[in-house]
Structures are given as C-alpha cells and as structure tokens.
N, C-alpha and C positions, 0 to 999 in steps of 0.2 A: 534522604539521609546523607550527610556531610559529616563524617567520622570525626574528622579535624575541626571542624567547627562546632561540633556539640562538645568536643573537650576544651577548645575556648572562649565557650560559653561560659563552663565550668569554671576556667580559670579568671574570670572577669566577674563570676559570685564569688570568689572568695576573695579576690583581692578588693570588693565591693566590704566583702565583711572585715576585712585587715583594716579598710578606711573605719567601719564603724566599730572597731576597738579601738580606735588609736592606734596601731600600728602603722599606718599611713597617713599623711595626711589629704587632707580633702582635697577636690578640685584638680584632682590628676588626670590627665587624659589616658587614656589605654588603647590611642588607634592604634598605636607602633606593635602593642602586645602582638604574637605570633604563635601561633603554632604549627610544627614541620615536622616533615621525618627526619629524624635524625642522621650526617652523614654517613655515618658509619650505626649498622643495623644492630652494632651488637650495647650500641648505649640505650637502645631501649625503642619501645613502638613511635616515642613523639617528645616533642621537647618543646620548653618553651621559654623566651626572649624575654618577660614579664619583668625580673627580678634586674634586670641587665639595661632596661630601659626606662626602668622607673628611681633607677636609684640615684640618679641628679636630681629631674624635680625635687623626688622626696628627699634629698639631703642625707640619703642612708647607705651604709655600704650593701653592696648586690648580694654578697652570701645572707645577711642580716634576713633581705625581702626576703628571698630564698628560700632557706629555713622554714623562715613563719609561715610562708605560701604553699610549700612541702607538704607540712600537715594538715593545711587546711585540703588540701588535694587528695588526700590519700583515704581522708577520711570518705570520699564516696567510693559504693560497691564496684563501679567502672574502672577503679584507678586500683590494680595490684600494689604500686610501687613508686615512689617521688622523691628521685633524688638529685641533690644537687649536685653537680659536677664544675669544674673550672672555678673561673673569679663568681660566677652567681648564673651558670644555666641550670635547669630541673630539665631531666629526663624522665621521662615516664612511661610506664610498662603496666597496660592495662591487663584486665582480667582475664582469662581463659574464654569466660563464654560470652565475654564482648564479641570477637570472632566470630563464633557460630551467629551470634545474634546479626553480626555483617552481614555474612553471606544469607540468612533466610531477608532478610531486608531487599537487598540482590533483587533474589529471586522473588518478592511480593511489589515490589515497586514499578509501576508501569513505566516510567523512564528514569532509572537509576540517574542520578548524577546531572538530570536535565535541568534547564531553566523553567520556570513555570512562564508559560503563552502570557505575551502584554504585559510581563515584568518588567520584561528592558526597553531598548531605545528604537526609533523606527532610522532605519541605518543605510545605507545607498555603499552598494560596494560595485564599481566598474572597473570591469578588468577585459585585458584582452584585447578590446579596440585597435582592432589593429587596420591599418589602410588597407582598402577593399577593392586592391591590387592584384590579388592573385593568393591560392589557396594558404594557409597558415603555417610557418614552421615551426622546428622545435622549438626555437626560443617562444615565440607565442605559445607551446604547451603547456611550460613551466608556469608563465603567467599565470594560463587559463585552470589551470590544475590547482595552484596556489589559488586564486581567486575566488573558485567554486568550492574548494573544501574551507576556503575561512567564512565566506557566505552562510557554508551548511555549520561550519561552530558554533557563530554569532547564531543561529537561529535551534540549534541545542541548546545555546544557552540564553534561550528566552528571548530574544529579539525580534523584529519585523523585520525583515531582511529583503529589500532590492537588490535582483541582482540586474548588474544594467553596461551595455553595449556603448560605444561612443566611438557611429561611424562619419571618419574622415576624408567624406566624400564633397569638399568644398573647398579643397586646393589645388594647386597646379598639378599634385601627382595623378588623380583623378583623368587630369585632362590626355595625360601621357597614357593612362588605361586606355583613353577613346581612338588616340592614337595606331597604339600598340593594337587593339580588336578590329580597328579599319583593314590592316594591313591582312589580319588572318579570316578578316573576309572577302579583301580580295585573292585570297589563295584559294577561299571555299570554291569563287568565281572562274578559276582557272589559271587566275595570273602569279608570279613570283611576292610571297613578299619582303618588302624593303626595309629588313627590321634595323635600324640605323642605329646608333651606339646611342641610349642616354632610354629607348624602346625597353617594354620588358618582352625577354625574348623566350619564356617557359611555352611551353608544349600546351597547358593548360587553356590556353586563349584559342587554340586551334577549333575546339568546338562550340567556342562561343564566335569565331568568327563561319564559324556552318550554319550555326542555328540564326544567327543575324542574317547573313545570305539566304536563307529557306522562309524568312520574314517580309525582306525588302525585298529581293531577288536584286537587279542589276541596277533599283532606283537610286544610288550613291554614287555606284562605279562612276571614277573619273571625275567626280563632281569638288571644286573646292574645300579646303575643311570647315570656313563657313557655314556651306549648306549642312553637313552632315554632322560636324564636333557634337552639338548639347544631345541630338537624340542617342548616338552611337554610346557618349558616356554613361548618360543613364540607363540605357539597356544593357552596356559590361559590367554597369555597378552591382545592378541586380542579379545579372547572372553569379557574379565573384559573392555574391552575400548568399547566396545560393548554394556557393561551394563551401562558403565557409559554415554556415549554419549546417550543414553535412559534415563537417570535420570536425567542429563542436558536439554533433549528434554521436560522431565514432568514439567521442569521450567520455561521453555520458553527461554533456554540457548543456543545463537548458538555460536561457538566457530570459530574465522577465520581459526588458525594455532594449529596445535595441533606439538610439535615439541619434538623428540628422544632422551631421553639422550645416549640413544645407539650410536644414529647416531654421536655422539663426539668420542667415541672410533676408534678406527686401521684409520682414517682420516684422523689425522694431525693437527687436530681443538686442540686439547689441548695444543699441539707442538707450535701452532702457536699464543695463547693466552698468555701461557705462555712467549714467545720466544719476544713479545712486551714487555711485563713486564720488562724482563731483559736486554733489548735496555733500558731499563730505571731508568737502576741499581737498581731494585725492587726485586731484586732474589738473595739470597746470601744462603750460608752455616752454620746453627747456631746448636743451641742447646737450647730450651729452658729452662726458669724457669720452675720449676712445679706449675701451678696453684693454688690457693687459692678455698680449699671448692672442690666439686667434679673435680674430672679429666676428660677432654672430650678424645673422643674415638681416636682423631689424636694426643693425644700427645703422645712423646718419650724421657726418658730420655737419647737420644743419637743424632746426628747431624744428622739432617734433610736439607731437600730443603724447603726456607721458603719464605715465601710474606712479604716485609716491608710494611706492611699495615700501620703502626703505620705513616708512612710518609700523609698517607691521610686522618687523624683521629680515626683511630682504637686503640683501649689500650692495643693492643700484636700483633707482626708478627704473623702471619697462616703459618701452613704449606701444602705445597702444593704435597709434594712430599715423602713418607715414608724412612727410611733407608733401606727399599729392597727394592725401584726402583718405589714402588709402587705408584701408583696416592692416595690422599687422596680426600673424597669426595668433597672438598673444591673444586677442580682442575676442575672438570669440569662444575661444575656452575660456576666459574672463564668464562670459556670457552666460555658457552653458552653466556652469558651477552657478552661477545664475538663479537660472531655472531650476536646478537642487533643490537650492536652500529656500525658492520657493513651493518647493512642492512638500514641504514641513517636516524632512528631514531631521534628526538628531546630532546625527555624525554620519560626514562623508568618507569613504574610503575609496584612495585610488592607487587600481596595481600597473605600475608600469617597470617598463625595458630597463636593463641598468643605463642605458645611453642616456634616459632622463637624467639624472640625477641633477644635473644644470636646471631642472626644472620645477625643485620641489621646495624651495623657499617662495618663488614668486608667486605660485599657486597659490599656497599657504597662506601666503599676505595678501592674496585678492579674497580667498573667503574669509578671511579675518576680518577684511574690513567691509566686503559683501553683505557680512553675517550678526558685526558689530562685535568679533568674540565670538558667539553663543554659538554657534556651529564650527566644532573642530574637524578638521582633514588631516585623516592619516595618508600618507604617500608611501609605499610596500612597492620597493625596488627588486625585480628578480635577476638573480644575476647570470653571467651566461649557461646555455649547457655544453659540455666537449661528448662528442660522442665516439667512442671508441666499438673495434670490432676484436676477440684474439687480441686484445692487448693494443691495437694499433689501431690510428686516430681513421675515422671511419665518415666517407661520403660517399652519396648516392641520391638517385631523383633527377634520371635527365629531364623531366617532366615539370619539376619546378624551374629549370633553368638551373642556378647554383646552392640551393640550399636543401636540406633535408625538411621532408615535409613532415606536419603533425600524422597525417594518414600516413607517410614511410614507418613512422614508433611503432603507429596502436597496430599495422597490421604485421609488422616482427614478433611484437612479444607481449599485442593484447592491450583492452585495456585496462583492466584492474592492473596490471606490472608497471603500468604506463603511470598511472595516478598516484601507485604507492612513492616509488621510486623517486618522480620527479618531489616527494616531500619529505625525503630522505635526511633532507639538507634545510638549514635555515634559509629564507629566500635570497636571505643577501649575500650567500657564501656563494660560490660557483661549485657546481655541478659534475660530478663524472658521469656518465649514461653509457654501461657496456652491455651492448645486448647481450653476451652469453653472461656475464657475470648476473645479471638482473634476472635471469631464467635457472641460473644454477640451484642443486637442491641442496642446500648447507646452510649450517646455522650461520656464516657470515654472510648471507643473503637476507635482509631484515622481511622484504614480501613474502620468499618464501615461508620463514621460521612464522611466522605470523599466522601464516594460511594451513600452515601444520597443525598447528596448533589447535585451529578450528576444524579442522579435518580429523586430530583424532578425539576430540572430545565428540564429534557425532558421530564417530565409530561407535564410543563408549554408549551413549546414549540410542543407536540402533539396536545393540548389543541386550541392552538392558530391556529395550521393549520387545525383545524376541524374547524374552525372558518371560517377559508379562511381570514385569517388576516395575512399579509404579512410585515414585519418588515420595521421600517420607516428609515428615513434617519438620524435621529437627535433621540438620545437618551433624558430619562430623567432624570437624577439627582442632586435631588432636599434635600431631607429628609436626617438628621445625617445619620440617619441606610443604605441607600442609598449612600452618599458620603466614609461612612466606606469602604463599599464593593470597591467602584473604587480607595480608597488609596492605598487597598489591593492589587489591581490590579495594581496599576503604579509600586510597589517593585520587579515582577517580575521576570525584567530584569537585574537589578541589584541584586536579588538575585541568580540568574543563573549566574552571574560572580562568587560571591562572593562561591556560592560553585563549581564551575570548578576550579577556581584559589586552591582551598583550597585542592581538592580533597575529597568533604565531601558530597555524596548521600544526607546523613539522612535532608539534612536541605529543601532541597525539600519534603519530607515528613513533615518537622514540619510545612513549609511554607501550603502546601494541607489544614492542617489540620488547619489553624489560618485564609486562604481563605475561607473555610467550616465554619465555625462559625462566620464568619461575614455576608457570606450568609444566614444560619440559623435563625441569629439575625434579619435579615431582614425580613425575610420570616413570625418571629412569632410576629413584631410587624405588620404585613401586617397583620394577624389574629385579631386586636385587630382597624385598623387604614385600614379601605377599601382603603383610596386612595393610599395606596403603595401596594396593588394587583397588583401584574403582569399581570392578566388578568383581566381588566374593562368590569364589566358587560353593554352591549349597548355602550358604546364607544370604536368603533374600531381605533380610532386616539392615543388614549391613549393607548391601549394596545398594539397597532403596535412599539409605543416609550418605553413603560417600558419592553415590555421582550429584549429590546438590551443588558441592564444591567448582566442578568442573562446567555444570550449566550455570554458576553464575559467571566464571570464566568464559563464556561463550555470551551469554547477554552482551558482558563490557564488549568484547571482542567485536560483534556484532554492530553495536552502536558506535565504536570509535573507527572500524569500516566504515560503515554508513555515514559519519560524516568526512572521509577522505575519498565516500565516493567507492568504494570499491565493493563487490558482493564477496561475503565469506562465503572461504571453500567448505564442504558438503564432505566432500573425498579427494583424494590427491590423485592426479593423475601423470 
C-alpha cells in the first residue's frame, strides 16, 4: 500500500472526469501531476501540483482547475477536506480512519513499502574496489557502507541486484605489493628489511612475509626479482584479499563477484572492447593537446590510439592505447564495463573515491557508446571522512602504516554505529566521524535516537506479553501525537521509491531518524497524558489496540535498518 499514490490515483480519476465534462480539455498529460506531504504539516495530510501544472496546456487559470478538482475530491469517503490554497495548490486532509486503516495495513503486509521481486531492472552496483595493497581504510568504509546499503535499497525495491568487487591487481602498484612482501620475508628469514621510500611500509605485510617464508623457506633469499616478482605478487594479492574480505566481513559486507583486472589481459577482452569501439568509428589515430593545469600520466605529446569519447560527452578523447603498443590504464576499465554490459545488465552503478571525480565523464562515454545508450552508468562519488576524537582531529593504526583502518572504526564503536553514521551524510558532502559523539546517548545523536526508539517499543511489547495481552484487530489512532506517527508511516513507501530512483541510502537514514522523533514525541506526551500509554493499566482491550501503533513503528524501523545494514536494538545498553 502506497498512501500517496492511491490518493493520486484518486486525483488522475477525477481530473479524467473534469476532461469528460468539459471542464478540461482532452489530450492532457498528467505525468507532472504530484502528490507530497505538504511543507508545512499544518496545511493539511497531502497536496497536490495537478491544478498548478495543468493550467497552461489547458488554457485555464490554476484556481479555476482547482476548485472544480476540490469537489470532485472530496467527494470520496478518504478525503475529509480539499482545499485550495495559493495561486491553485489543494491541500488535502484525509479521513480519521484512513489512519487506523495505515497502520493495520502496516501490520498485515508482508513487506510494507517493498518492491515486488522481478519488477525492476537486473543492476550491477561495484563499490569499494579498492587496490589489494594492504587492509582498507576509512575512506573505503564510507564507500563500502554507501555501496552495500544502496545495493540492499535497489533490491527493497524490487530489483536484481549484483553486488560486485573490481580487483586492481594488473598495475604497477600490485608489483610494488610483491616488492614490499619480499622484503618482510626476508625479515621472517632473519635478515633487516630494506623498506625504501615509494615500498608500503604497514605492519600488515609482516605476516604475510612469515607465512611466504614457512611456504618457500629460503628458496628466493638473494635471488634476483626476476626469479621471484610474478609468484611473490600473486601470493600477497591473495593474502591482502584475504584481509580485505575479513574487513568486509567485520562490516557486514558480503560481496557477490569479486572480478580480475588480470583476468582482462592475454584474453582477448580488451581486443574485443576495444574492437566494438571501432565498428563504431570511436577509435582513431590523433595527437593530443596538452592539457591545461597538471598533465595526467597517459598523455603523450605524440600520436596515440585514442577514444572519441568527446562524441558521448566527454570534454577530450582518451587515450587508449600508448605510442609503444602499450595499453593505457583507461583500456581496461574500458574493458571491464565491457563485460557488464555483456553479462545483461540494466544499469550499471559505480561507487567511487572522491579523487575520481576526473573519472566519471570518460566512463560514461565508454558505456554509452559500449552500450549504444541502452545501458546507463550512474558514477556515486563519496566524499572524504575527518575523523575526530574530544573534539580533536584523530589518528591512529601504526599497523596500517599512515591511515586509519576500516577494522581501527568497527572495532571502537561497532558495526551497526559504523554503517549508520557513515550514511548520516549525502555521499557527496564530506563527512565528520567523532567516535565519542557517534556513541553518545542524546537525541542529537541520529544512531542512537533511532536504536531508542526500537528498544522502547520492545520494552512496550515484552511488557504486553507478560501481560498475556495479545494485539487486537483494529488499532487506535486517535491523539495529534498519535496521528503524527502514522503520517510518518504512510511516507514510507514512497520514500523508498524516491531514494531507489535517486540512488541516495542517506535519506533512509534521515527518514529512521524524523520516524524516531515522532515516536518519541509520542511516547513523552504519553508521560504527561495516561490515556496515550501504550500499555493501559486494567484495560486490556485498550492496550491490546494501542501497542498496534508502535509495532508498526517497529516493522518500518526494522526494514529501513535492514537495508542500511544495521540490526535493531532489542534493549539499550
């Protein structure tokens, strides 16, 4: 049930009937038509744009539609009240037991507000990918937290959802891991190592150069890098994927595909990426300008193999291909997006660093014209996080070397605080992260006020079952503070559109947190006003009908956790 959509349902039959009186005329579109909560709560349960949108086509003034759409409104039992306000909007204030009729709906609906399975689009969302260098920090949280809670929306709301890895183990950094694990095996071995400026010099490679040493024993020591580079890299890779897939797991991160940039080379997948391209006269011979402001690492002031990306919006051709033959790193992410779009994807989505951001036109223009169109790629920038301690800016982790690891977060302050927190924020705003403030117990705390919330409605409902009071069939809402809460609750469903369509997690969180304070609200005028206690002292008929209220608040509560990933609280501790 979709509260706001069965009212502009409502509104698109009458303005259906406005056309078959002549009051309108025919051949009007009515996408634009709306209906929303109104901003201000005291104009009424909903409103709508109809009269305000239609009155150009139709040649009519907006109060005129208005008016006539008013009554035709109000004429059904759902609609208390329709009235026009400003140059031509109708606010509307539905019935009393519309309300009750919400919340048993709520409560009889197997997933409130869900998508129905195989309605939507089969969808590829890779987030996180990050080089398989050494364990994850926090910037990769945010990623990965944003990533896997819009995964879990898009597949609330009806979708097939891939969630997919894209590891960068086919460039030069890769090679500087095999490096960098040489040396901390030969420390396993007894010898100093020689971690040299450009090496990653984290703590974390110490037991992968142990367990390489307890594998080979001394058959490398001293031996050229020749001999040793390709095996040493691909046993660090695996071990770092190893760590990471454990740092992932501390999150609650499970990953469907984790997929090779290796596995692009000596294939034929770049060959063959490419080779569409230029069925599509997208690949020519040039030379570029030289850039403005720094020079990136693929340009050449000489002729190159290039991408006419500029044909798919891009504000310079790429090059794809260097003057000695070479692939440029452009090439096989070309590739890989590739392999997406053939594996029958709908729409791809990719979460990356904000340091991308130089990245996500050219992209765009390789699956545009990869894809011909038909497969659009959304690019979801996340932007930094600051982490603070007491107020003051906050480092730690001589283990990673220099940066705060994703394991330094989850094991401070957990991971449910960990998942809420970093989707506090829209992805592309930057980030505050204070551990005491994210643990504090005050309603300026959104994890907390949230997890409250669900902690005292299962107070209320342990409460009730020690009671042997068994919930009735017909809820009660009756009281403003009361009716708040189930407005809160008809926006659900339409808020779970509006942030699937959007690809925006965070508003599910803002949502939790504007649900939780209206239950609150409820809960402390119930301290002041006995008869909005959920649990009625000696009337067990009353108490059977008002805790309905609060378990539908817990359902939302529940499912809009569960897709950010977080388990509700039980009881507060």
């Amino acid at each position: 049930m979709n509260l706001f959509a069965e009212i502009r349902g409502l509104v698109i039959v009458a303005l259906d009937e406005l056309v078959a009186e002549g009051v309108l005329p025919g051949g009007l579109a009515f996408d634009a038509v709306t209906v929303e909560p109104p901003r201000d709560a005291a104009h009424g349960d909903m409103a709508t744009n109809a009269a305000m949108v239609l009155a150009k086509p139709a040649g009519k003034k907006p109060r005129d539609i208005a008016e006539a759409l008013a009554v035709k409104l109000v004429a059904d039992e759902r609609v208390a009240l329709a009235s026009v306000a400003g140059p031509g909007f109708i606010n509307i204030d539905l019935a009393p037991e519309v309300w009750g009729d919400l919340v048993s709906t709520v409560l009889a609906s197997e997933g409130y507000g869900q998508g129905a399975p195989g309605q939507g689009q089969k969808v590829n969302v890779e987030y996180v990918s990050a080089n398989p260098t050494g364990p994850l920090h926090v910037g990769h949280t945010r990623g990965a937290v944003f990533g896997d809670a819009l995964a879990s929306l898009l597949e609330y709301a009806g979708h097939e959802v891939t969630r997919e890895y894209y590891i960068n183990d086919g460039g030069a950094q890769v090679d500087v891991l095999a490096r960098s694990a040489y040396e901390r095996y030969r420390e396993a071995l007894g010898h100093a190592p020689e971690i040299e400026e450009g090496l990653y010099p984290g703590d974390y490679l110490v037991p992968v150069g142990e367990a390489l040493a307890a594998e080979v024993g001394e058959k490398w020591l001293d031996q050229p890098e020749a001999v040793w580079l390709a095996e040493v890299r691909d046993f660090a890779i695996e071990k770092m994927m190893e760590m990471i897939r454990a740092d992932l797991a501390a999150l609650g991160v499970e990953i469907d595909v984790f997929f090779s940039e290796k596995s692009l080379y000596g294939t034929g997948l770049i060959e063959a990426a490419i080779e569409s391209l230029r069925g599509k006269g997208l690949i020519y011979k040039g030379v570029l300008e030289p850039p403005k402001g720094k020079v990136p690492e693929d340009w050449e002031p000489r002729e190159q193999t290039l991408f006419k990306s500029t044909a798919h919006g891009d504000d310079v051709d790429r090059p794809i291909m260097k003057s000695d033959g070479a692939w440029t790193y452009f090439a096989p992410d070309i590739a890989y997006h590739y392999d997406k779009i053939s594996r029958g994807y709908d729409q791809l989505i990719d979460v990356f660093g904000a340091d991308h951001g130089g990245y996500v036109k050219r992209m765009k223009a390789a699956v545009a014209a990869l894809s011909d169109g038909r497969v659009p790629l959304d690019i979801k920038l996340t932007q930094l996080v600051k982490l603070y301690k007491n107020g003051e800016p906050f480092k730690m982790s001589k283990r990673a070397g220099n940066f705060v690891t994703l394991r330094d977060v989850v094991e401070a302050v957990g991971k449910d605080v960990t998942r809420f927190h970093m989707l506090t924020r829209k992805n592309d705003a930057p980030l505050d992260f204070d551990f005491d403030k994210v643990l504090e117990q005050s309603r300026e705390n959104p994890v907390f006020y949230v997890q409250y919330a669900s902690a005292r409605i299962h107070s209320v409902l342990r409460k009730a079952a020690d009671l042997g009071v068994a919930p009735a069939t017909r809820p009660r809402v009756e009281d403003e503070a009361e009716l708040a809460v189930a407005k809160k609750l008809a926006e659900w469903p339409r808020l779970v559109e509006i942030a699937a369509r959007g690809h925006e997690p965070h508003r599910i969180a803002f949502y939790l947190y504007d649900l939780a304070s209206a239950f609150h609200a409820l809960w402390n005028k119930g301290n002041d006003a006995a008869t909005l206690r959920f649990i009625q002292e000696g009337d067990r008929d009353a108490t059977a009908a008002k805790i309905l209220l609060p378990t539908a608040v817990s359902v939302v509560i529940s499912a809009g956790l569960g897709i950010l990933g977080v388990t509700p609280a039980e009881e507060m501790r």
